[in-house]
N, C-alpha and C positions, 0 to 999 in steps of 0.2 A: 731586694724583694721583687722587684719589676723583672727579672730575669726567669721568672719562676713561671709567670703568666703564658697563660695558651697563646698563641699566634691568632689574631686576628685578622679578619677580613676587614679594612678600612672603608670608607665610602666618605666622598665630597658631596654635600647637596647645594645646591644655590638656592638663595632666599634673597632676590635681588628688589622684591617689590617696598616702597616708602611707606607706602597706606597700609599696617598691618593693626594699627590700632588708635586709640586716644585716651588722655584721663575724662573721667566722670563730667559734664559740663551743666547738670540740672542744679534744681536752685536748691540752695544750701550746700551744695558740694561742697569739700575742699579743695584748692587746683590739685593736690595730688592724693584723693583721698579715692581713688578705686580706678585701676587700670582697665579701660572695654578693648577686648582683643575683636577686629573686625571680623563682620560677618559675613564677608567676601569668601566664596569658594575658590578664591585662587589659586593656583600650583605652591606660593610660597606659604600662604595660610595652613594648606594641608600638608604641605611638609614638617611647620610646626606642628601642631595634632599628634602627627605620627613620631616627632622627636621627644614630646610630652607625652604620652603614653610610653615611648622607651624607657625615659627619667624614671615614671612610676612603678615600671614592673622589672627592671632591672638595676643592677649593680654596678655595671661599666660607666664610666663618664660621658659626657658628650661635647667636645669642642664644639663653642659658638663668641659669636663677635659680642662684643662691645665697643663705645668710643675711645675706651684705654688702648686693649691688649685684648686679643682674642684667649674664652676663659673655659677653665675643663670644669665644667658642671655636673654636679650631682644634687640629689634630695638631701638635703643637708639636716631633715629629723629621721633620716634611717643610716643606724651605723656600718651596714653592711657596705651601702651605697656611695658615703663617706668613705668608707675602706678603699675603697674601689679606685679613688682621686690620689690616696697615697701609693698605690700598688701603679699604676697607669706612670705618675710622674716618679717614683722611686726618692717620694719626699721625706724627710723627716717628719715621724707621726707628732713631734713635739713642736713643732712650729704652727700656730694656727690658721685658721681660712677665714678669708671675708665670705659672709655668706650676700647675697642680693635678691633685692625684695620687688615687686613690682608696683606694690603701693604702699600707701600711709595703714590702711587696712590691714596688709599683712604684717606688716611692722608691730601695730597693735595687740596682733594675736599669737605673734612669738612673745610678745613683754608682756603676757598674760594679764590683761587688764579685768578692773574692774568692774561686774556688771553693770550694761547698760552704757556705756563705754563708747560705743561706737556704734551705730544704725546699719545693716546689711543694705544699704545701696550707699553706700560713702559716703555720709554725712557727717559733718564736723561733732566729735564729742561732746555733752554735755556733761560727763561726771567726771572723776579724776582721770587724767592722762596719763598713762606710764613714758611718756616724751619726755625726757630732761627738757626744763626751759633753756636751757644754754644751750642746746643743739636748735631749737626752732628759728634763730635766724640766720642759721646755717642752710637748714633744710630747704626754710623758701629761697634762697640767692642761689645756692650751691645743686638741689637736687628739681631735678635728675641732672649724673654729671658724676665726675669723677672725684667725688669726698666719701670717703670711709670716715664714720664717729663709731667709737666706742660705748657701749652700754652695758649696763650690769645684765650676769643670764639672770634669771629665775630661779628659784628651785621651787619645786621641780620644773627643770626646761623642758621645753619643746625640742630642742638642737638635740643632733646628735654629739656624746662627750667627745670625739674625736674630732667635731669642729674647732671647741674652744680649745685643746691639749692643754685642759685642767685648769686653765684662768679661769677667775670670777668672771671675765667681761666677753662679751663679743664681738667681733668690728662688722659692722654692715653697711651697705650703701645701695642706693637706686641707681642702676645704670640709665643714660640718655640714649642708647638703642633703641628704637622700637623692637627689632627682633629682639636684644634681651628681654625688654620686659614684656611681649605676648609669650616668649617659653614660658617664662617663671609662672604667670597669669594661669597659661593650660595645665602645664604643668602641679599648679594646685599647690605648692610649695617654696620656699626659700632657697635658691641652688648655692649651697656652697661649692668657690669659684675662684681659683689661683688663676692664675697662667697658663696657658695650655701648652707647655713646654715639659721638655724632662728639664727634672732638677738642676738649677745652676747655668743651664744652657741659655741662650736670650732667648728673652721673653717673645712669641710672635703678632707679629701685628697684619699679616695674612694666612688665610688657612691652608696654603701651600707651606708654610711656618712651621703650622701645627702638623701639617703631614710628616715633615721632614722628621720631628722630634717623634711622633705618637706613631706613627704608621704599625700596624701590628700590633697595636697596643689597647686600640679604641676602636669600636665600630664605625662611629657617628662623627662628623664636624660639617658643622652648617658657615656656608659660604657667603656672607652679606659683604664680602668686599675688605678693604684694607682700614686700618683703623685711623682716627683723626688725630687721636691724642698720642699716642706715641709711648708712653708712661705712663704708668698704673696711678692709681688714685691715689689721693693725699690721705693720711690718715693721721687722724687728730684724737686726743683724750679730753673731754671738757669737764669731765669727775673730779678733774682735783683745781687746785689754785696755784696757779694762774694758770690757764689749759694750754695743752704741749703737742705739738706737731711728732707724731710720730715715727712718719714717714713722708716723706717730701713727695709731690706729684704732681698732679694737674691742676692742683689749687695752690695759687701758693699763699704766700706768709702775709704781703700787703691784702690781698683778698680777706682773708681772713679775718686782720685786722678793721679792716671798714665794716665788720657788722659788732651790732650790740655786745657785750661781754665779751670779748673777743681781742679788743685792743692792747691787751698785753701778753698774749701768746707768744712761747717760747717753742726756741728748737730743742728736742727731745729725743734725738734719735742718733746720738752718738755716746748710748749709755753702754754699761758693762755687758747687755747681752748682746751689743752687735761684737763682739768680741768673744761671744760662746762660754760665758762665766756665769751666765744666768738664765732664766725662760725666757721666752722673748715677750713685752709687753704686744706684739701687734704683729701680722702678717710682716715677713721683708723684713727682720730686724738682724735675727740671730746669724743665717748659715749666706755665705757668698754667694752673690747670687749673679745670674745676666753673665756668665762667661763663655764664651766661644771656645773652641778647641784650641786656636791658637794664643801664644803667648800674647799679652795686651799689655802693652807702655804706656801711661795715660800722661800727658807733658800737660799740668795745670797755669792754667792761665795766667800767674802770678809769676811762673816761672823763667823769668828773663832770660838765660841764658837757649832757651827753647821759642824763641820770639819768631827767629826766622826759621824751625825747622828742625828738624830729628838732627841729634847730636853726632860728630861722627863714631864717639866711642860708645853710644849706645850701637852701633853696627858692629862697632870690632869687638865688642865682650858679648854682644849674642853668635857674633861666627865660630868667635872660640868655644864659647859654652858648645852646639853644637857638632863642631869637631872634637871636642873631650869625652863627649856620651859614644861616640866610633871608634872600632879598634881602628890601630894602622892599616893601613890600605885597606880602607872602606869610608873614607873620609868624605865627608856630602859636599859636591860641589856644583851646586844648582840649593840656592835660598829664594821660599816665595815670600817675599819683604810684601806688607799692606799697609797704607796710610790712608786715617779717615782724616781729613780737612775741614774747618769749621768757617772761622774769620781772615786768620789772618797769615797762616800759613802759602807757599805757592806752591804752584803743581811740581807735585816729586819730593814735596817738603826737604828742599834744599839736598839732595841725596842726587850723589851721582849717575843720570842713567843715558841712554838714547833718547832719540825723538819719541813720541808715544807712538807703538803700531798697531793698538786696538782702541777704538776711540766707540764705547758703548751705553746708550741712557737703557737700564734696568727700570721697567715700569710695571708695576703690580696692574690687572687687569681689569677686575670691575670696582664699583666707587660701594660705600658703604652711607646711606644719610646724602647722597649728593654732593662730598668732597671730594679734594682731588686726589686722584692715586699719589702715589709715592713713587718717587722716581729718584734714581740713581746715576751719575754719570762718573762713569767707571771707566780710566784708562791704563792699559799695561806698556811696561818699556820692558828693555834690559839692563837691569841693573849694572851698574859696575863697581869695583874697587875704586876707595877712594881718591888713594892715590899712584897703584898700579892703571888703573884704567881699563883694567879686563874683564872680561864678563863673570859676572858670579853670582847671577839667578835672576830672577824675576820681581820687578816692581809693579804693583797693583794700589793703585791712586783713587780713590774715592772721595768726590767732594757733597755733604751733605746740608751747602748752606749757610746763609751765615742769620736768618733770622732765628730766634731762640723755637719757636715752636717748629719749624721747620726739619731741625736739630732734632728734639725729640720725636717726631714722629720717623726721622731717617734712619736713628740710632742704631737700631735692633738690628734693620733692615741690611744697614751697612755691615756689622759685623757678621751677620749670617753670610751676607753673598761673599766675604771675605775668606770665611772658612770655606764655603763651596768650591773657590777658585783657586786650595787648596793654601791658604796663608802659614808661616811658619812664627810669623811674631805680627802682630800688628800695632804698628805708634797713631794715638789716636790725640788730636789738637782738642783740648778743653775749652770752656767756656768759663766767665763769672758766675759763679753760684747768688747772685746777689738780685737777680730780678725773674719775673717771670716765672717758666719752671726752670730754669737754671741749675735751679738746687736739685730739682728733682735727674736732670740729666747727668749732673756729675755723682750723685748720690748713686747712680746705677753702674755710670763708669768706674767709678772707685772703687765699686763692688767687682767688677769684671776686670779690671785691671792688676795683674803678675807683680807690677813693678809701677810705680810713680814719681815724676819728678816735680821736685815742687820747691 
């Protein structure tokens, strides 16, 4: 479908200013019952404006940051505009979108409440709430921030059908960006909001990321810097008994479990549709996602015989596969080999090479929220034969850390610059899925990974 679209003109804009807005602070307020986008004329304000009147009156998407993943945004109650997010990323129309809201207000006015419901300057409701109680002590711990809940639509909805791809339910969350939520705010709408990636590609967490994937595709990607979380949101169902983690992310499972009703939550997300047998229950289920151009080995952490390092017959059964796909005499002899390093791996993960003769830290440029960039430390050698000793391509060494969030915000980061530096297989050291986002990092890996050893 994406093949079909006019060639666009891209444009980067910067939105580097902190103070672009706050929630509601008068008395009776909610804390998150009505987002105030600042009344500052500043360059980044008016930039927003002008990207929220784009949302309104066009159909093309808009890359912009959040604290996950920078996310291709559209008006998520017009199908056209909707359409637009599928044609741009070349996604499957049956997979659904998290939509994102900027307050408790808008939230209110997608789940069609009932009159009197809620006060136009954000006042806490006095009649029924259409809020599941089992999400409200999610909401105040978790939002703003990276949790997707699931809720029933309406009928008739407000969404466009192409948000939910024909579920009863829809997943939504409040991003902790201020830039996201002054767009959503001006904007006047709910942006349904993937990744701003082509399909299956990693996810980016700068908008040089989104350049790479969307260029010619998109007009618009607003530039607030590199993201802090690394991994998309957790996505959780509380509609049934006992409620079930859908997708692993930046919340995880002990979090979760420390609030009310919540204490018995299950993992949910290794059902029949991540296997393409079924619809997917939630964003990130069904189709593979997060892979790089090149082949991805992922050596899981349980995996002993991978303790100190890439195997050496995972070398000599990718050299051959390689040479079987060339006729004779045209046989590839120059392999660009990439290894991402976690814990406990050492540099070159045990694979024979030279000394390192590029020795480079990759640092993403401006900061998003006032964290720190994202840095890479990237070295190449020359590979050699294991046991000949001869030269036979290039090794390129990436260590991303060994603290778990660290990990996740490098992730994406690493396999992109791997592929830029033209990788032909890359063996990536995993982590314990058992703390933190752990799960959410190997849950992406597993997804981008060719081959696994485990």
């Amino acid at each position: 479908m994406s093949q079909h679209l006019p060639k666009m003109s891209t444009r980067i804009l910067e939105v580097l200013e902190r103070e672009l807005g706050q929630f509601g602070k008068g008395k009776g307020q909610e804390k998150l019952g009505l987002w105030e986008v600042s009344q500052n004329e500043s360059s980044g304000i008016n930039t927003l404006r002008d990207a929220a009147e784009y949302l309104k009156m066009k159909d093309t998407p808009v890359g912009f940051p959040t604290e996950t993943v920078y996310g291709l945004g559209a008006d998520a109650t017009r199908s056209a505009a909707v359409k637009g997010i599928y044609a741009a990323k070349g996604r499957p129309s049956d997979n659904p979108l998290i939509i994102h809201i900027s307050d408790l207000e808008m939230l209110r006015e997608i789940l069609a409440p009932a009159p009197g419901s809620i006060n136009t300057n954000g006042t806490a409701n006095t009649g029924h709430d259409r809020i599941p109680e089992i999400y409200k002590p999610l909401i105040e711990k978790f939002w703003p921030g990276p949790l997707t809940v699931l809720l029933p639509n309406p009928t008739p909805s407000k969404l466009a059908p192409e948000v939910t791809a024909g579920l009863k339910t829809f997943g939504v969350r409040m991003p902790k960006s201020p830039l996201a939520l002054s767009l959503i705010k001006l904007t006047g709408a709910p942006l349904a909001a993937p990744s701003a990636n082509a399909s299956t590609k990693p996810s980016p967490t700068t908008a040089e990321h989104v350049l790479e994937d969307l260029d010619g595709r998109i007009e618009l990607i607003l530039d607030g810097g590199p993201c802090l979380v690394g991994v998309e949101s957790t996505v959780v169902d509380g509609l049934c008994d006992p409620p079930v983690i859908l997708r692993p992310g930046g919340v995880s499972m002990d979090e979760l479990r420390s609030c009310p009703g919540w204490e018995k939550v299950e993992k949910g997300y290794k059902d029949q549709s991540e296997l393409g047998k079924s619809a997917p229950r939630a964003p990130g289920m069904k189709y593979k996602h997060y892979s790089p151009k090149a082949r991805v080995v992922l050596y899981e952490a349980t995996f002993l015989a991978g303790k100190g390092g890439v195997q050496t017959q995972d070398i000599d059964l990718f050299i051959e596969a390689q040479q079987a796909v060339n006729s004779p005499g045209n046989e590839v002899e120059q392999f660009h080999v990439g290894v991402i390093r976690t814990r406990h791996w050492p540099p070159a993960a045990g694979l024979r090479c030279s000394d390192f003769k590029v020795r480079e830290t990759v640092k993403t440029d401006a900061t998003q929220g006032g964290q720190e960039a994202i840095e890479l430390d990237v070295q190449e050698a020359d590979l050699y034969h294991i046991t000949e000793g001869t030269t036979i391509g290039r090794l390129m060494d990436v260590s991303i850390g060994e603290d778990t969030r660290s990990i996740a915000q490098g992730l994406f980061s690493a396999l992109r610059e791997l592929d830029r530096r033209g990788a032909d297989i890359i063996f990536v050291e995993g982590i314990l899925d058992d703390q933190d986002i752990g799960a959410a990092v190997m849950n992406r890996l597993r997804k981008a990974a060719s081959q696994i050893r485990a």
